[in-house]
N, C-alpha and C positions, 0 to 999 in steps of 0.2 A: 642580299646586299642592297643597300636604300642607295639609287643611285642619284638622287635628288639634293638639292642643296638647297641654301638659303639663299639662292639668287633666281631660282626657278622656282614659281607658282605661279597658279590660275589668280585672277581677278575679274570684276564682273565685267561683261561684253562691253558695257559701257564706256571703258576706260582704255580700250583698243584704240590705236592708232587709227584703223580701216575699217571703226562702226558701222560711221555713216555710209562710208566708199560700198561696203557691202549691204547696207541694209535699204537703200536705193535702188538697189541691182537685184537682189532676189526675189522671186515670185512669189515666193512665204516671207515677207519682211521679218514675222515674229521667229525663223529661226534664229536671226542675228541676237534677236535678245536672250537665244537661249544658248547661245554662244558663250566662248571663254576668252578671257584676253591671256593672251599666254607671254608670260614675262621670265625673259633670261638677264642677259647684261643689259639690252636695249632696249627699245620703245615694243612697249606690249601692244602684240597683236591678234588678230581675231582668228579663232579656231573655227570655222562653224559646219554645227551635229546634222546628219543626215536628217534626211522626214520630207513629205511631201516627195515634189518632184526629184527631189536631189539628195541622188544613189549613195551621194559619194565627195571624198576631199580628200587635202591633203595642205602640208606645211613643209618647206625649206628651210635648213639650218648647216652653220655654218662648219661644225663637226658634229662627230658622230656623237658624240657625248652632249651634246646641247639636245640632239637627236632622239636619244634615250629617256633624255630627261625629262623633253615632254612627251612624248611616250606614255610615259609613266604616269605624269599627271592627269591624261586626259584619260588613262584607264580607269582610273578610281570615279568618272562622272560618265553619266549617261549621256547616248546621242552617239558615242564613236567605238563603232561597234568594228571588231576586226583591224585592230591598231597593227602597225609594221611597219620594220623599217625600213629602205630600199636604199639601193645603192644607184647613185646617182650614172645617168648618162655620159653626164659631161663635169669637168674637174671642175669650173668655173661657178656650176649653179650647187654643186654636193650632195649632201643626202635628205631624205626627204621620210615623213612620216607620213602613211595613209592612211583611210579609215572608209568603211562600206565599204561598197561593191568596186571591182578592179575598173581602173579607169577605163575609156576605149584605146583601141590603137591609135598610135600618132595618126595614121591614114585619113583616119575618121574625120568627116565634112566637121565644122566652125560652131555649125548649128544641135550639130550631136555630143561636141564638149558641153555645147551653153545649158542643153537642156540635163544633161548628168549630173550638172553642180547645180543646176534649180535654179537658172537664172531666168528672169522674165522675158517672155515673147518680145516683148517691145524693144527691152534690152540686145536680147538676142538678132531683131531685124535691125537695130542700129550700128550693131557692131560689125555686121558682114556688109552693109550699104558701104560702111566706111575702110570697109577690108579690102572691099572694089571697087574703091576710089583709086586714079593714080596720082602720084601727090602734085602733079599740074592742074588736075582733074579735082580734088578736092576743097571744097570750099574754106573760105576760111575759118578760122576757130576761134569763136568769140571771149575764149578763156584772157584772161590777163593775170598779172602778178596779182592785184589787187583780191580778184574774184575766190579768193581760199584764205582759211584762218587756221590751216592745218598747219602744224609743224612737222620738219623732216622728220623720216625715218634712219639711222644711224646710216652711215656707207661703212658696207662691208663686200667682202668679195662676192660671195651671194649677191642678189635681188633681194628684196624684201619679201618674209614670206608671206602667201595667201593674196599676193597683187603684184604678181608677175605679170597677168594677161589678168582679164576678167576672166577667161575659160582655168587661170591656176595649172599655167602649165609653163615649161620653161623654155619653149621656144617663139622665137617671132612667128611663124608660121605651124601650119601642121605638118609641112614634110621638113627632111633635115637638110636637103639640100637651098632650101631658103635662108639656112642659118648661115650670115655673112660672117661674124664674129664669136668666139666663146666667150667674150668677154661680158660681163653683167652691163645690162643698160638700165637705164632712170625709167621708172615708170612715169605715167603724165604727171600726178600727185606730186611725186618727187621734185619733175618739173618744174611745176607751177613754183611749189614751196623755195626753191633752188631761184629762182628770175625773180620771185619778192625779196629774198634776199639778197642781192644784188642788186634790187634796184633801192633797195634804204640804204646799202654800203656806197654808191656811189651817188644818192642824195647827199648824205653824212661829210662827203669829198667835196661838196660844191659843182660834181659833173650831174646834176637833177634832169638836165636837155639832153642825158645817155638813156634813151628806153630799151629796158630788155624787154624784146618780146619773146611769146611762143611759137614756134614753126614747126611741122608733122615732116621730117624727112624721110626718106624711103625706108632709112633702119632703126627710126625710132624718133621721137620727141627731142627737140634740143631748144637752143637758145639762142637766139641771134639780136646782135646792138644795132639799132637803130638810131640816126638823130646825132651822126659824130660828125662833126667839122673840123679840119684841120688844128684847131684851136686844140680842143677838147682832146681829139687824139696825142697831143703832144704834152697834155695836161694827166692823160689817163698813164699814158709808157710812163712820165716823170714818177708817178705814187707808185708804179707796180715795179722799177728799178729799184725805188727807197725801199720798198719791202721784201724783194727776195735778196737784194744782191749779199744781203750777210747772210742767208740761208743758202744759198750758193756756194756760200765758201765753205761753211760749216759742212756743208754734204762734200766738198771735194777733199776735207783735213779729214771725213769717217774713214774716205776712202782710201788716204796713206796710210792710217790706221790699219786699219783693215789688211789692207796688203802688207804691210810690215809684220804682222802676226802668219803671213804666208797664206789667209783668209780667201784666195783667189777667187772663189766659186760663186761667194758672196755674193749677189747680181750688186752694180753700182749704187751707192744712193742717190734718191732721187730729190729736188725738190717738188713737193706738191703740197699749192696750199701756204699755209701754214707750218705746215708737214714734210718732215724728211720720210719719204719711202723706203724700206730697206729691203723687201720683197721678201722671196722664199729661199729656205737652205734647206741641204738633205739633214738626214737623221744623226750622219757623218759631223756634217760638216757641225750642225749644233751642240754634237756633244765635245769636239774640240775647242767651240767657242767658250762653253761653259769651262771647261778647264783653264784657258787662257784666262778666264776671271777668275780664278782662283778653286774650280771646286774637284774636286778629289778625284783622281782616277777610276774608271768603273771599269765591270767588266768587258770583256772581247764582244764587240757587236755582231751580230749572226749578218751575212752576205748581204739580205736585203731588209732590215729590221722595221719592223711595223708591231702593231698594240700586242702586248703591254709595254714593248720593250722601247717604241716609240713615244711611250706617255711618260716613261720613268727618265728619258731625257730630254722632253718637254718642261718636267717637273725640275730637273737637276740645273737647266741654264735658268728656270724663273730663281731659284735658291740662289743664283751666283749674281744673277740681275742683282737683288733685295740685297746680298753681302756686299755689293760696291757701290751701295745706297744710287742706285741707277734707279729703283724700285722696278715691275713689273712691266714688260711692255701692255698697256692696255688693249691695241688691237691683235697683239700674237697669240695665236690658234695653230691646232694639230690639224692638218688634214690626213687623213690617214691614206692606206691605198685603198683606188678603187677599181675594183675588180672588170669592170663592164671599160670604163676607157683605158686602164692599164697603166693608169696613171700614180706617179711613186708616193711613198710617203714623205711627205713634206713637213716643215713647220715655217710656218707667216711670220717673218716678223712682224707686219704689217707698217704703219704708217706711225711714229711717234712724233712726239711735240716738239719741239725747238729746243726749248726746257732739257727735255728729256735727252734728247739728241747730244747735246751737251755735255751732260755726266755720264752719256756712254763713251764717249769720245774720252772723256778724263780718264774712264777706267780702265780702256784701254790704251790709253800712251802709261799709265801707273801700271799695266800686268809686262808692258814691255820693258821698264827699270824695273825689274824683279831680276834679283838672279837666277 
């Protein structure tokens, strides 16, 4: 079975999101260019083949089936030797593809991840000076909005892969007990690209004397405004009312919706963004929803259903999406179970558009006048 698609191939290294991010960082530059940019729905990112000092990698994706599928690709090309696919720690970061030699144990010192993945000495004493820095102690960061012409990388529940840490691993630290949150954090990258954008949005507004700067807080990179005066603060609350207060309401109408279909489990919608949030439902609860839209009764679900029988009601609410021209949600994804956190099979709604949000809400007050 080709379990490959037309949405998944290789392209040349060059065309990676985190070329350059990595081919500054390794101590063989030239493996980056013998690297693959590896493209699924989102921005292609860089794969890169063992050789030299560095044993060994590996890639994050967001289900198991995106999982497979570069998998699949990177076997057909040299450099990734001993491809597999693992089952994630933690639900928040998922599963992971690797290749070469088995990583070290989490235990393992900073400088023993740096040198597995072949990153450079210099690299490597940078990264641990600043690892035992404490962020009182830390100097500042010369970085600014301005200093990057990267553009983001999608938000998804993952991280991004291959530039979670320079080390490509998915914890803030090496033990687990430093892990404050499961929740995915911004790499600096991300950062950076995040605070230029926000500071052209609030040029564009006439708030230009709002600077977003960078700041290194104890659990990661964020964002903080500088430069607000009372003025300005009463001028920023006025635009950012203007623009959720109708997406406020629109997420509080999902949610009689919703409950009027008996939908309980639903988590709340959320506003974010631009974006209504709709979060995760069980295997249960999605193939009920797909019937509420209209699609066909299926068989009796096994106690705690997971792949295939997870994927074929996956497949069954995208078919009842498209029939109440709701079209597909863009960011909904299968998580499946995973073994190691014991955590259930799930399916994302994820985060749709306002747009979109919309003609869900129609289709469901229209499945509720059905007889």
């Amino acid at each position: 079975m080709n379990i490959t698609s037309t949405r998944a191939r290789l392209l040349p290294a060059r065309e990676a999101y985190d070329y350059e991010y990595f081919r500054e960082r390794l101590a063989d530059p030239a493996l980056a260019d013998a690297g693959f940019a590896v493209a699924l729905l989102g921005t292609p990112l860089l794969a890169v083949p063992v050789g030299g000092m560095r044993r060994g990698g590996y890639a994050s994706f967001g289900n198991v089936v995106d999982a497979l599928q570069a998998r699949a690709l990177l076997g057909a090309v040299p450099g990734f030797p001993g491809l597999r696919v693992r089952w994630s720690p933690y639900r928040d970061t998922c599963h992971t593809v690797e290749w070469g030699e088995p990583a070290p144990q989490w235990w393992e010192g900073d400088g023993i991840f740096g040198r597995f993945f072949g990153y450079s000495a210099d690299v490597i004493a940078d990264f641990l000076r600043q690892r035992s820095q404490t962020p009182s102690s830390a100097t500042s960061d010369p970085r600014s909005p301005a200093a990057t012409s990267q553009s983001a990388s999608p938000n998804s529940r993952c991280r991004s892969p291959f530039t979670n840490t320079i080390w490509e691993i998915h914890m803030t630290g090496n033990a687990p007990s430093q892990r404050v949150s499961l929740a995915p954090q911004a790499t600096d990258e991300e950062t950076v690209v995040a605070a230029r954008a926000l500071s052209r949005a609030l040029d564009a507004a006439g708030l230009g004397g709002i600077r977003p700067v960078l700041d290194d807080e104890k659990d990661g990179p964020c964002i903080k405004l500088h430069g607000i005066n009372a003025d300005a603060a009463i001028r920023l609350g006025h635009l950012v009312r203007a623009g959720t207060d109708e997406n406020y309401l629109l997420a509080e109408e999902l949610r009689i919706a919703l409950l009027a279909h008996d939908l309980n489990d639903i988590p709340v919608p959320q506003v974010w963004g631009t974006k209504i949030a709709l979060g995760e439902v069980s295997i249960r609860t999605a193939e009920r929803l797909a019937r509420i839209l209209g699609a066909p009764p299926g068989p009796e679900l096994d106690e705690s259903p997971d792949w295939p029988e997870a994927k074929d009601i996956f497949d069954k609410l995208n078919a009842a999406l498209k029939a109440t021209d709701v079209d597909v949600f863009v960011d909904m994804w299968l998580h499946p179970y995973c073994r190691r956190c014991d955590g259930s099979t799930a399916i994302v709604l994820g985060n749709i558009k306002v747009d979109v949000a919309r003609q869900f809400l129609k289709a469901l007050r229209n499945a509720a006048r059905r007889p």
